[in-house]
BAFI-3210 file (N, C-alpha, C; in Angstrom, 3 decimals, decimal comma, padded with zeros to 6 digits):
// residues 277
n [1|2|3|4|5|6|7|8|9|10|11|12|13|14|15|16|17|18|19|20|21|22|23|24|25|26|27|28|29|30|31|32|33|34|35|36|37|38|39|40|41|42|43|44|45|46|47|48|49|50|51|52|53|54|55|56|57|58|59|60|61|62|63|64|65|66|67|68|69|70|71|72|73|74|75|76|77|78|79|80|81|82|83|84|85|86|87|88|89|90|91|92|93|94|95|96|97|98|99|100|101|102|103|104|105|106|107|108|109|110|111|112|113|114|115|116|117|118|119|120|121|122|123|124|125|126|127|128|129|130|131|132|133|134|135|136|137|138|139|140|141|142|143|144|145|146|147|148|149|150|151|152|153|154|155|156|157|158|159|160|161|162|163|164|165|166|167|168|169|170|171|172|173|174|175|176|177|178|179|180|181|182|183|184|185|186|187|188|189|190|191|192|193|194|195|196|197|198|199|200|201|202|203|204|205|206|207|208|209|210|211|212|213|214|215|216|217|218|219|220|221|222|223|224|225|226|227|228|229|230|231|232|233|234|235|236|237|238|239|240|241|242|243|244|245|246|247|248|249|250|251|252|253|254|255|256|257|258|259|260|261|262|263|264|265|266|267|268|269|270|271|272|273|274|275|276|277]
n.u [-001,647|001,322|003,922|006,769|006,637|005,447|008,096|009,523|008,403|009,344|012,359|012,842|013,599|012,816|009,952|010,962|010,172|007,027|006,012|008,429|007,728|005,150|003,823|005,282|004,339|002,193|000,039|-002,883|-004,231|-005,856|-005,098|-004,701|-002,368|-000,419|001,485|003,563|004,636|008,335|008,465|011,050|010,504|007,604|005,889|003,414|001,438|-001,033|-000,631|001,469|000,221|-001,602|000,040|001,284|-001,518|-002,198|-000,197|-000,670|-001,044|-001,960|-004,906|-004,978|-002,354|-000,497|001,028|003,358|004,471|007,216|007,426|005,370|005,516|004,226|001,186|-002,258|-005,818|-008,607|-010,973|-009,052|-007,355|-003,538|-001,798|-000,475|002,906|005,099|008,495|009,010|007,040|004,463|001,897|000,965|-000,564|-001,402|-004,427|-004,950|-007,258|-009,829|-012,555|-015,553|-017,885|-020,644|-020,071|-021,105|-021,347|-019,305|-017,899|-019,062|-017,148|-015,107|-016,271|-016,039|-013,695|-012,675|-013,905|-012,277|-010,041|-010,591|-011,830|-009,331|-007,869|-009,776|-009,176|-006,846|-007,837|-008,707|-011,219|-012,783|-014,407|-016,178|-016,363|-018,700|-017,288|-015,181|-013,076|-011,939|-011,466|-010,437|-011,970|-011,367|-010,407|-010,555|-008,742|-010,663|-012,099|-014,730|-015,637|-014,097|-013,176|-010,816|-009,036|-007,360|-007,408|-007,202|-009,602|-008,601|-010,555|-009,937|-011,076|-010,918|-012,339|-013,879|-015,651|-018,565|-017,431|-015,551|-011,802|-010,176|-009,689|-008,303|-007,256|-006,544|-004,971|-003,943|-002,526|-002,179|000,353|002,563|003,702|003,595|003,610|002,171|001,346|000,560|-001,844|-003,565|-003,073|-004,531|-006,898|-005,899|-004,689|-002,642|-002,038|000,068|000,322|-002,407|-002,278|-000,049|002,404|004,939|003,863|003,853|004,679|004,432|002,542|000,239|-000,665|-000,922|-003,275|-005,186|-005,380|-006,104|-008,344|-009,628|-009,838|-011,712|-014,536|-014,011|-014,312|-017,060|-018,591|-017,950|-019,121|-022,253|-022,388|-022,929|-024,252|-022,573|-020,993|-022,154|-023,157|-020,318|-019,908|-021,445|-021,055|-019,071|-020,111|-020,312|-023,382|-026,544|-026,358|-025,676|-024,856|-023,406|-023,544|-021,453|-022,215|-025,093|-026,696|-028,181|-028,607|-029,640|-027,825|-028,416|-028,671|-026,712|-027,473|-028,642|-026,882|-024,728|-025,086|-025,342|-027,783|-029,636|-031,542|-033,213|-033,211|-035,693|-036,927|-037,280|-035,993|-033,163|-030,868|-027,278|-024,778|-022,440|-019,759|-018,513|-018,447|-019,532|-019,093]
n.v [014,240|014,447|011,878|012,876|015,578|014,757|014,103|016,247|017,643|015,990|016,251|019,210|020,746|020,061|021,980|024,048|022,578|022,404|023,449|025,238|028,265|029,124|031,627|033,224|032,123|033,263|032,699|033,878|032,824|033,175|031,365|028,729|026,377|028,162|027,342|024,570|021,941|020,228|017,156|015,101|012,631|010,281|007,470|007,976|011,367|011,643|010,208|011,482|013,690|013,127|012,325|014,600|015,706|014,341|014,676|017,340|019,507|022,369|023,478|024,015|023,171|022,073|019,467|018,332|016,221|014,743|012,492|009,427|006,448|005,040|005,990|006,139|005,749|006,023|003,067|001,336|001,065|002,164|004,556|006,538|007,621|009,206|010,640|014,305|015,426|015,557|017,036|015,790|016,010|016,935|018,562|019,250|019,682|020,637|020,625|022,317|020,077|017,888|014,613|013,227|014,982|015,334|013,364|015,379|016,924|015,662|016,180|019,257|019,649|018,601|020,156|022,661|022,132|021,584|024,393|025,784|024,403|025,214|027,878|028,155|027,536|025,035|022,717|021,001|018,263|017,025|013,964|012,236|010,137|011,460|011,945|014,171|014,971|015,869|016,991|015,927|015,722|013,091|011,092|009,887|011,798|012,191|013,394|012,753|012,166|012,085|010,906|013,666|014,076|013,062|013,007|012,231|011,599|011,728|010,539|011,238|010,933|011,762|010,133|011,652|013,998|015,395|015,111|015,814|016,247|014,836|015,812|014,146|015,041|014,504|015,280|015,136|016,805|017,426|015,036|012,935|009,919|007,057|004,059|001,116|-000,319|002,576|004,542|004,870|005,783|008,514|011,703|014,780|017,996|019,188|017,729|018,156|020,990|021,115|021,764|022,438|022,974|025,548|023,564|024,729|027,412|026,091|024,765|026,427|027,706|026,556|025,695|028,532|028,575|026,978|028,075|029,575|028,363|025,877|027,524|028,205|025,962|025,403|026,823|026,487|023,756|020,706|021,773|023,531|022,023|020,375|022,435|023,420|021,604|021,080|023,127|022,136|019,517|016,668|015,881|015,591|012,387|009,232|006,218|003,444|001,592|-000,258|-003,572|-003,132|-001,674|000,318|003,505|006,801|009,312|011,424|014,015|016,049|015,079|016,694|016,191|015,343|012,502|010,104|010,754|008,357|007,741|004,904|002,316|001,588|003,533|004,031|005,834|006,046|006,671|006,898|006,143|005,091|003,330|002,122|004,289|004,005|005,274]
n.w [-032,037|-033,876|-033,662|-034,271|-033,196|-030,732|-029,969|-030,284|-027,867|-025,972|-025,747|-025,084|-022,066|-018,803|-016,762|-014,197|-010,997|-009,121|-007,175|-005,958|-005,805|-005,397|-005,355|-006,781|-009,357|-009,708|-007,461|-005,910|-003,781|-000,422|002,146|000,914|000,403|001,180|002,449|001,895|000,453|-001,532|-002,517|-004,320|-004,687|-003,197|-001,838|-001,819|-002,101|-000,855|000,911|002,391|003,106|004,698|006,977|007,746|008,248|010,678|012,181|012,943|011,161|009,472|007,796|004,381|003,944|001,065|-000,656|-002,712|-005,391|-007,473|-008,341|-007,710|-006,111|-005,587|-006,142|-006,388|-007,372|-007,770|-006,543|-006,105|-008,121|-009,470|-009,921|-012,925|-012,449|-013,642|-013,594|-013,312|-015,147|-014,489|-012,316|-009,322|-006,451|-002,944|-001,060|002,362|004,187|006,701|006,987|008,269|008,674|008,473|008,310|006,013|004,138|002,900|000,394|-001,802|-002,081|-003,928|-006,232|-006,876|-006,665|-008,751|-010,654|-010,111|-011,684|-014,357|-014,074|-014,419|-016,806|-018,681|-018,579|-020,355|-022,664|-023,303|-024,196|-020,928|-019,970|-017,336|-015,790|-014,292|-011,085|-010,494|-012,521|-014,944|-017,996|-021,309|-024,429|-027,654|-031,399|-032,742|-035,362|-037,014|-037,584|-035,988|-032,410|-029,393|-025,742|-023,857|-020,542|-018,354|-016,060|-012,257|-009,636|-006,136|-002,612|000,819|004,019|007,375|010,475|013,704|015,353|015,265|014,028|011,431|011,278|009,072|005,713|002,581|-000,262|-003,265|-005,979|-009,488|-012,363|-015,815|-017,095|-019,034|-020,068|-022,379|-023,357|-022,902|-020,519|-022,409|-021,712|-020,945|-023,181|-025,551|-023,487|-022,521|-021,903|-021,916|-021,084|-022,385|-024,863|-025,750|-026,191|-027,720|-026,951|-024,353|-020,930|-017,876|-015,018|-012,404|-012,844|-013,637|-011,220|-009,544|-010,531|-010,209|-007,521|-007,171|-007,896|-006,858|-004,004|-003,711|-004,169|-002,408|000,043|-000,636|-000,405|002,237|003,532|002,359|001,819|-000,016|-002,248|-003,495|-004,417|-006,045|-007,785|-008,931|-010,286|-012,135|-013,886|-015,970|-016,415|-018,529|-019,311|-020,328|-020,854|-022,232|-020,487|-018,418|-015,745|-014,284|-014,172|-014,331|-014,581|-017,530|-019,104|-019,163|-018,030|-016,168|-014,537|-011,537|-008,127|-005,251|-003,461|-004,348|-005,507|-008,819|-011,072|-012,618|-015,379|-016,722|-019,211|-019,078|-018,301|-015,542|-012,174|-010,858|-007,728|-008,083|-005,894|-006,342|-007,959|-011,257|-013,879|-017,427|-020,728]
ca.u [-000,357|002,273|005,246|007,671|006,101|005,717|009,273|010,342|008,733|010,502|013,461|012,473|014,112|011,651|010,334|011,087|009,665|005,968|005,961|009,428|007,594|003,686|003,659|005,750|003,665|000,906|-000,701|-003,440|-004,841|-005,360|-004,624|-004,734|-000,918|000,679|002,287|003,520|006,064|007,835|008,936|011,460|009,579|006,661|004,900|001,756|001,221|-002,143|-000,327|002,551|-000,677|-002,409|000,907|000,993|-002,914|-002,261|000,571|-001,045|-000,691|-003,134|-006,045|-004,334|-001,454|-000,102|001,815|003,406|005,727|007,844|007,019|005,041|006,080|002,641|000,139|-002,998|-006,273|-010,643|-011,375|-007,623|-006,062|-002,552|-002,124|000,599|003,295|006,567|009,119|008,993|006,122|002,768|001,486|000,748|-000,522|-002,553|-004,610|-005,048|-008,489|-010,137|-014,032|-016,777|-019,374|-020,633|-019,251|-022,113|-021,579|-017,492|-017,975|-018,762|-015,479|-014,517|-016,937|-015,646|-011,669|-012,605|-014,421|-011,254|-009,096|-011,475|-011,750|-007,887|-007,442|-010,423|-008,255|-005,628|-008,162|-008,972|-012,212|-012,717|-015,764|-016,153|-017,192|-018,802|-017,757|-013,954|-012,586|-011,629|-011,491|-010,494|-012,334|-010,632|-011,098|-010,456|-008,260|-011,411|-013,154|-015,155|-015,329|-013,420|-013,052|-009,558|-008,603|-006,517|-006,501|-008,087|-009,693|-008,820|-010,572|-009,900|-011,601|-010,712|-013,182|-013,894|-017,250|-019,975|-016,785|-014,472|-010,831|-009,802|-009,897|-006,960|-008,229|-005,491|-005,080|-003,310|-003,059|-000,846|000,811|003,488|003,475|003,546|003,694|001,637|001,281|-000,367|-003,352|-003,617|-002,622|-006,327|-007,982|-005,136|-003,908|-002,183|-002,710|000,720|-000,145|-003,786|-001,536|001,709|003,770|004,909|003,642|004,991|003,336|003,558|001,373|-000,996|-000,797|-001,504|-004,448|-006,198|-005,654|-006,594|-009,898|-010,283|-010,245|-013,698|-015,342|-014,036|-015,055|-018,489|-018,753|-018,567|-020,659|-023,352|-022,722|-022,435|-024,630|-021,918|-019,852|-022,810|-023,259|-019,462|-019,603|-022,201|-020,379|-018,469|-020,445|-020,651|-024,569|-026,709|-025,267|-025,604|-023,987|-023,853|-023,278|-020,961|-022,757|-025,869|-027,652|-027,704|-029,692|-028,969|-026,834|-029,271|-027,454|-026,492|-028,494|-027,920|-026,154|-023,755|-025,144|-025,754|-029,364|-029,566|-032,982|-032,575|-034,046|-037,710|-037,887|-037,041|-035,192|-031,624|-029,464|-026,084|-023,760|-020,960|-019,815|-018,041|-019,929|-019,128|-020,099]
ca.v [014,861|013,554|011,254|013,930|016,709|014,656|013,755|017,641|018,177|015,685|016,794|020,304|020,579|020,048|023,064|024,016|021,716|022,824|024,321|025,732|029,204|029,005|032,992|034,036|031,673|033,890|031,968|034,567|032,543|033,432|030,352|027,263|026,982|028,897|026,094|023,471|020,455|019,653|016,323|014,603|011,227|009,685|006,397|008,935|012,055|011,719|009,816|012,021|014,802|012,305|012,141|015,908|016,212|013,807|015,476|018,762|020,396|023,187|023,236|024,502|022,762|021,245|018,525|017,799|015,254|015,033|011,122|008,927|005,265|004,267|006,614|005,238|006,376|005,610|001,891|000,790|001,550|002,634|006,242|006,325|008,946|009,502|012,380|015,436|015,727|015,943|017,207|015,031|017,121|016,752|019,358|019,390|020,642|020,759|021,695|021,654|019,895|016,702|013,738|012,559|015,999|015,355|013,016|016,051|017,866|015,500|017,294|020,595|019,429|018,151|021,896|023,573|021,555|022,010|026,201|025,727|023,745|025,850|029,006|027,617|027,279|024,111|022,085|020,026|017,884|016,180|012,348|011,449|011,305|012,162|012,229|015,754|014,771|017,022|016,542|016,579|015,311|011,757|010,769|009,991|012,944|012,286|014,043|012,144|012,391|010,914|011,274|014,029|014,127|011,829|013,623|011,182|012,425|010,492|011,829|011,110|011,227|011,125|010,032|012,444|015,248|015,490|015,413|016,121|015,325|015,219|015,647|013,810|015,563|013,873|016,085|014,946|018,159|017,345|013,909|012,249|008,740|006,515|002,745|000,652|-000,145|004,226|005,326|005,191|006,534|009,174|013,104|015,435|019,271|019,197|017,196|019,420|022,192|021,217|022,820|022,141|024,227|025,445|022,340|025,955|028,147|025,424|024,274|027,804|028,369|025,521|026,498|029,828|027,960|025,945|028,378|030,125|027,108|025,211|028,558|028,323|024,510|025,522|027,965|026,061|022,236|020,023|022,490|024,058|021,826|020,338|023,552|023,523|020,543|021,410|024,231|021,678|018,109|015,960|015,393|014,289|011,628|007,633|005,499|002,394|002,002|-000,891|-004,252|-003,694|-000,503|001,126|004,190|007,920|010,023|013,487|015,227|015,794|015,309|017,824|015,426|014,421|011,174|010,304|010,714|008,069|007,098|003,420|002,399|001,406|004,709|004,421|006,786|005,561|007,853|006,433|006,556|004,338|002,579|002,938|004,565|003,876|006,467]
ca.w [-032,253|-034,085|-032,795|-034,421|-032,225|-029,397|-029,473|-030,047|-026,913|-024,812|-025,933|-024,162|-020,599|-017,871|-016,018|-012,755|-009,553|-009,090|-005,706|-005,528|-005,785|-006,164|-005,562|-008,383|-010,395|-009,853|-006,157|-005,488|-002,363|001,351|003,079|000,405|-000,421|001,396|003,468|001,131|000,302|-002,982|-002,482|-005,428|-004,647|-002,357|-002,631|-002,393|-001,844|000,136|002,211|002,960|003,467|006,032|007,900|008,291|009,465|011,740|013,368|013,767|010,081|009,777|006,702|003,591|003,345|-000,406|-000,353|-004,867|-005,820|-008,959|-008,809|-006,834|-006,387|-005,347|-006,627|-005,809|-007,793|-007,036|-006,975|-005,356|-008,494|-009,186|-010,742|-013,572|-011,694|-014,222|-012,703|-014,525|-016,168|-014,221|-011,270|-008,072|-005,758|-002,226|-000,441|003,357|004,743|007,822|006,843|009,725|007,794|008,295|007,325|004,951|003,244|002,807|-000,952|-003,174|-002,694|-005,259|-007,537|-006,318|-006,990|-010,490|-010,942|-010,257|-012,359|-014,934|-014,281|-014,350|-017,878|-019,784|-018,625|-021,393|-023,855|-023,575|-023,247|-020,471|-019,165|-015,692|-015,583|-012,165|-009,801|-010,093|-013,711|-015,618|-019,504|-022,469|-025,446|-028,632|-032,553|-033,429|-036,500|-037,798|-037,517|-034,735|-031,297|-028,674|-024,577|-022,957|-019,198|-018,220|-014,537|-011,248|-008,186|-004,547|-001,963|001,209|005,175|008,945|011,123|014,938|016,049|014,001|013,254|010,335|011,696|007,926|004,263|002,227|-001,503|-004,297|-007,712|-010,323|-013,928|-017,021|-017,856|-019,541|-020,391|-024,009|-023,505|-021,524|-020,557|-023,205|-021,256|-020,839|-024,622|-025,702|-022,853|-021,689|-023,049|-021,196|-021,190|-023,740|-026,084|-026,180|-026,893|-028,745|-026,435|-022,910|-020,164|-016,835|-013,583|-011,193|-012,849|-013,711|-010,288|-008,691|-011,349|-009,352|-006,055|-007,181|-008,312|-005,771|-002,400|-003,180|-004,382|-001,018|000,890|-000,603|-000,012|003,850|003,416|001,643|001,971|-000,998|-002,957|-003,629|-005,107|-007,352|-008,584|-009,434|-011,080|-013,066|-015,349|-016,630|-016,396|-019,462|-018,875|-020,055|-021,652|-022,548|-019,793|-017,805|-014,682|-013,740|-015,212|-013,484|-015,037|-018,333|-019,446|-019,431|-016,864|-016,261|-013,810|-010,435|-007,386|-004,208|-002,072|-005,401|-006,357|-009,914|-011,468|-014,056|-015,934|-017,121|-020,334|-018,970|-017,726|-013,893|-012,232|-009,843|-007,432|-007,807|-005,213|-006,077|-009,342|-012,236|-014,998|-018,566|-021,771]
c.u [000,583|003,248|006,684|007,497|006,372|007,589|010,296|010,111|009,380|011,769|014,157|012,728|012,910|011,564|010,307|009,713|008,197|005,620|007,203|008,867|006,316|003,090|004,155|005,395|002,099|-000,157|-001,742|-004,328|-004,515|-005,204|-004,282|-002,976|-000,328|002,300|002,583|005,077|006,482|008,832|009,772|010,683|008,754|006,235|003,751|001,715|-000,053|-001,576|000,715|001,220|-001,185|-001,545|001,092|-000,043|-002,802|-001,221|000,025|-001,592|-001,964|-003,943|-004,738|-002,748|-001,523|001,046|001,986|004,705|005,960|007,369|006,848|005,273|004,906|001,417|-000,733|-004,697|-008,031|-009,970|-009,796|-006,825|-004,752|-003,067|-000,168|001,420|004,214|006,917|009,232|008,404|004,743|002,726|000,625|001,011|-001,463|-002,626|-005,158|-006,233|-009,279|-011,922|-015,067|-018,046|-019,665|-020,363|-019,625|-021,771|-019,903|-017,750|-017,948|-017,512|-014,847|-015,060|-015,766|-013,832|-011,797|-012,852|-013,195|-010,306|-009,840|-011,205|-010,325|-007,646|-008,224|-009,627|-007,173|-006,025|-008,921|-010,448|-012,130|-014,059|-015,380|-017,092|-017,189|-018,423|-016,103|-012,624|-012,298|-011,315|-011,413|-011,292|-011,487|-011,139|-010,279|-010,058|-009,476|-012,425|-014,054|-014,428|-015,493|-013,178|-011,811|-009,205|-007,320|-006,125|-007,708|-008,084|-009,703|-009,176|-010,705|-010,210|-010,851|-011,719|-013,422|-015,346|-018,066|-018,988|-015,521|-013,373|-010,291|-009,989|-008,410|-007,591|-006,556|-005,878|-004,355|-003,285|-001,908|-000,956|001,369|003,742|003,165|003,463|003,237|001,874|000,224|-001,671|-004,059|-003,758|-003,686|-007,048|-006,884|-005,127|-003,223|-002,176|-001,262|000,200|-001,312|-003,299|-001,137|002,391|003,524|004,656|004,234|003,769|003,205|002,909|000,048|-001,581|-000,894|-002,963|-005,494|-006,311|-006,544|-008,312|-010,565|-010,846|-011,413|-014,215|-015,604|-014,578|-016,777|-018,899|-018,881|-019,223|-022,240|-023,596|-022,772|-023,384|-023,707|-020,835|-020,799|-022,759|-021,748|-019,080|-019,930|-021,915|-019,395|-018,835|-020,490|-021,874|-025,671|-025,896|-026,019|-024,620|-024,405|-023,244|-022,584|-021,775|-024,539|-026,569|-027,321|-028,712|-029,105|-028,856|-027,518|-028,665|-027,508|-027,180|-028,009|-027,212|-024,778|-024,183|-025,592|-026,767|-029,226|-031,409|-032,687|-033,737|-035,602|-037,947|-037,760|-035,802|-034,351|-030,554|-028,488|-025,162|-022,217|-020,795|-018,828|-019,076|-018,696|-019,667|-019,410]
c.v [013,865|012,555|012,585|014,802|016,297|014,104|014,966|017,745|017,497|015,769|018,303|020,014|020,453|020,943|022,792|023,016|022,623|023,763|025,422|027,507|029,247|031,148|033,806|033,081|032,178|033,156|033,411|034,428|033,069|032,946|029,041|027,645|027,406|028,120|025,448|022,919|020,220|018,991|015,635|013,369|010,845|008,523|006,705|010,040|012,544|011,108|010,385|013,120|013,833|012,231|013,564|016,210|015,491|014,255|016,850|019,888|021,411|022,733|024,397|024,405|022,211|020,217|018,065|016,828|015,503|013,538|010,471|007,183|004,468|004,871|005,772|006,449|005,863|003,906|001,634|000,763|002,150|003,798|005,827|007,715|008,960|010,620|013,248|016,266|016,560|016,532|016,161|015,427|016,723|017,705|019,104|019,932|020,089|021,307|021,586|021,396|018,186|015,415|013,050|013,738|016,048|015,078|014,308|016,962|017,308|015,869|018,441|020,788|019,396|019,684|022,846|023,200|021,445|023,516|026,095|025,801|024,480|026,957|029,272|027,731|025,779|023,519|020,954|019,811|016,782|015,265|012,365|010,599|011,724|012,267|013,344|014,851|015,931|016,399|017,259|015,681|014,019|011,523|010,144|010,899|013,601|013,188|012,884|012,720|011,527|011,865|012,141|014,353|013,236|012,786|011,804|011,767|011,141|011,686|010,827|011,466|010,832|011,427|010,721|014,047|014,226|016,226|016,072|015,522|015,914|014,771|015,546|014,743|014,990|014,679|015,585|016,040|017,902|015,740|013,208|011,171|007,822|005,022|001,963|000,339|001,644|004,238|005,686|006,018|007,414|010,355|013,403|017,319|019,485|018,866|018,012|020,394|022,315|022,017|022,270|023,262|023,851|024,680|023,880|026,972|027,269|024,768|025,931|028,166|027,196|025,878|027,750|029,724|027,426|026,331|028,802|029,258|026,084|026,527|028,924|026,984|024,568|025,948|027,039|024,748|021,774|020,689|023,137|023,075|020,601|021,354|024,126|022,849|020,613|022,640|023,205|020,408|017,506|014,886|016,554|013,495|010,027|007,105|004,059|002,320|000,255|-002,418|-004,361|-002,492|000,400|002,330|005,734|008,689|011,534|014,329|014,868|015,873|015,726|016,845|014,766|013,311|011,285|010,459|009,751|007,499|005,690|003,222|001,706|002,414|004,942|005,323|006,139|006,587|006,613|006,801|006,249|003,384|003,164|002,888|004,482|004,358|005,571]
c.w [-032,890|-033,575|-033,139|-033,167|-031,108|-028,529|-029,205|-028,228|-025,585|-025,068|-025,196|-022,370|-019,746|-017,153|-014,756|-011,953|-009,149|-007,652|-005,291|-005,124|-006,410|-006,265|-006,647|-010,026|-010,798|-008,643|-006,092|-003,962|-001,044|001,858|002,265|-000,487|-000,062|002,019|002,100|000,877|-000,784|-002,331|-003,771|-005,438|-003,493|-002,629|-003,207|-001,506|-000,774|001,211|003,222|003,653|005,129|007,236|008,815|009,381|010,319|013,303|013,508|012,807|009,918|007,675|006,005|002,970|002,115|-000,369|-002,086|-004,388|-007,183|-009,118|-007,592|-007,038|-005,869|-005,361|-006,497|-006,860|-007,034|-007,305|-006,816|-007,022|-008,709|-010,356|-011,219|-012,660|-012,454|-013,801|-014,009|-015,304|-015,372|-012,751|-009,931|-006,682|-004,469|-000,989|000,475|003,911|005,785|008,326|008,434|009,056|008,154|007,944|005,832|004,067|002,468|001,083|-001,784|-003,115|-003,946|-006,820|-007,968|-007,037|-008,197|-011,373|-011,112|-011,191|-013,676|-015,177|-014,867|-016,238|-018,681|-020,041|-019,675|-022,406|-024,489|-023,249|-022,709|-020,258|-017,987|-015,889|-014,618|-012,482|-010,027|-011,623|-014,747|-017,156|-020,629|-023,738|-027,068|-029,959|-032,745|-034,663|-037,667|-038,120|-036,498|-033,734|-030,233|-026,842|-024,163|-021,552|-018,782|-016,896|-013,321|-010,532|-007,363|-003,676|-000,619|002,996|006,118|010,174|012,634|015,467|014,545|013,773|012,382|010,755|010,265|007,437|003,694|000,825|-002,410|-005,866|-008,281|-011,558|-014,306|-017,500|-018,744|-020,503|-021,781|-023,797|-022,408|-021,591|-022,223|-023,146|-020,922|-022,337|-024,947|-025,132|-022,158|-022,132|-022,055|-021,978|-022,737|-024,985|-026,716|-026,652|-027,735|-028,153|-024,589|-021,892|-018,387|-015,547|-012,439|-011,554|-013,247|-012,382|-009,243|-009,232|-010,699|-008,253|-006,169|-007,354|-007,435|-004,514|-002,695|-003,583|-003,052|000,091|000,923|-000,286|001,372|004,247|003,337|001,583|000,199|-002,194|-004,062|-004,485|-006,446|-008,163|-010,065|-010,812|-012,482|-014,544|-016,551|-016,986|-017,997|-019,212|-019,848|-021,070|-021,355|-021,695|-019,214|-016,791|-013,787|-014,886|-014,357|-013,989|-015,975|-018,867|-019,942|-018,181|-016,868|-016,080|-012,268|-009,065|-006,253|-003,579|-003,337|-005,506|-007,616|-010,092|-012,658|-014,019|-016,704|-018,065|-020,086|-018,365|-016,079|-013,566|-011,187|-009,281|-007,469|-007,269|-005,171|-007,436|-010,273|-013,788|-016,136|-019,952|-022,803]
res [x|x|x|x|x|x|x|x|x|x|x|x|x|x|x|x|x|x|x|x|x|x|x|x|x|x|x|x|x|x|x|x|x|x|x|x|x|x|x|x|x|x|x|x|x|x|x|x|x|x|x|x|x|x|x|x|x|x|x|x|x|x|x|x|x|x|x|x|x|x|x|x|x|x|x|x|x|x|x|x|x|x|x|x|x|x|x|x|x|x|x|x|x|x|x|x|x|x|x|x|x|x|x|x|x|x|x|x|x|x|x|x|x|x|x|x|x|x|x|x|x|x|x|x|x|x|x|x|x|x|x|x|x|x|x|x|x|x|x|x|x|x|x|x|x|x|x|x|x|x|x|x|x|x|x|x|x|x|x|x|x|x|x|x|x|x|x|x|x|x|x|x|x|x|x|x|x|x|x|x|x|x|x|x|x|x|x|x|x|x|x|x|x|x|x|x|x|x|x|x|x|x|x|x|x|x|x|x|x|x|x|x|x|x|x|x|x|x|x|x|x|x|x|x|x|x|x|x|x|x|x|x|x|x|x|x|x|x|x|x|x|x|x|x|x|x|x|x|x|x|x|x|x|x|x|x|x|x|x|x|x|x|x|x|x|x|x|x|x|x|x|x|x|x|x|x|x]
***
């Protein structure tokens, strides 16, 4: 996109506060949402959620901020949060599933945010294990992938049960201008457009995505949220896997770990790492 363009659209008022009214943004859910918080600022939103489940808060709370002052992303990074623009959002849940089976929700989250962003028009693909990416065309022609939103998914557990999980979303809606270490690897669903769109119907069109996906995930166990993953994965594919294994990324194996084949031909579940295409 241009700099002209992107300067028309910050010039464009910012829309309404993302939660103020997730029902007349079109909410169609039976329990995810209905409850929820819009905070003007947090350090983090998972952590304002964690404060809730710990006092009592039932499954299905939402907890958004307009800006987080300590966004927090995988791998103890910080998450860029500017007010105004994006969504920074964290959902409350309460599953009865094992704790070993907890990890692929962050499939499952990326899936909905994903269903969400194609709904627009747009294509997205999902990098394991928690990355949503639009793909778009490259000033040189080429076809290009940059990061448009982070799944956090973070549990509580007592003994061999799951007190809760509190799953982070992060999406650049709105957003034109990133850090310099970002610019490269960043978009936001605007910019994909050329036009600014409204953070509460894009933030209901997830929820709306998200409850039968998390309803079949209890149902079915992390099946369920491979399966999710899988409509949208960017696999197979050429990757490497931290500095310690490079080959190709197959697909996903029932329990969510990676499948990669490494160039002599062996095969590696990966459970933990950052992968690099």
């Amino acid at each position: 996109m241009s700099t002209m363009a992107a300067d028309q659209m910050l010039d464009e008022p910012p829309p309404a506060p993302p939660v103020t009214d997730l029902a007349a943004a079109g909410l169609t859910t039976r329990w995810l949402g209905r409850r929820h918080e819009w905070l003007a600022a947090c350090a983090s939103t998972n952590d304002v959620c964690t404060e809730r489940a710990r006092a009592g808060a039932e499954a299905g709370l939402v907890i958004a901020a307009d800006t987080q002052t300590a966004g927090r992303g995988r791998l103890g990074r910080s998450w860029h949060s500017p007010p105004g623009d994006n969504l920074y959002v964290s959902l409350l849940l309460r599953p009865k599933r094992a704790p070993a089976e907890i990890p692929p929700l962050t499939l499952l989250a990326g899936a909905a945010v994903a269903d969400a962003v194609a709904a627009l028009g747009l294509l997205p693909r999902l990098k394991w294990p928690n990355d949503v990416q639009l793909v778009d065309r490259a000033s040189d022609g080429g076809v290009r992938r940059r990061k448009l939103a982070g799944i956090l998914t973070e549990m509580a557990t007592s003994g061999a049960s799951v007190e809760h999980v509190v799953v982070g979303i992060g999406i650049n809606v709105n957003g034109v201008d990133f850090p310099p270490d970002l610019a490269d690897r960043a978009t936001s669903v605007a910019l994909a457009l050329g036009r600014r769109v409204a953070r509460a119907e894009l933030l209901a069109s997830v929820l709306n995505a998200f409850e039968p996906r998390y309803d079949d995930f209890v149902r079915r166990g992390p099946a369920a949220a491979v399966d999710a993953f899988g409509a949208h994965a960017a696999l197979p594919e050429r990757c490497r896997v931290d500095d310690r294994l490079q080959g190709t990324a197959l697909r996903i194996d029932a329990d969510g770990a990676l499948i990669v084949r490494d160039d002599a031909g062996r095969i590696h579940r990966v459970v933990s790492g950052e992968i690099h295409t």
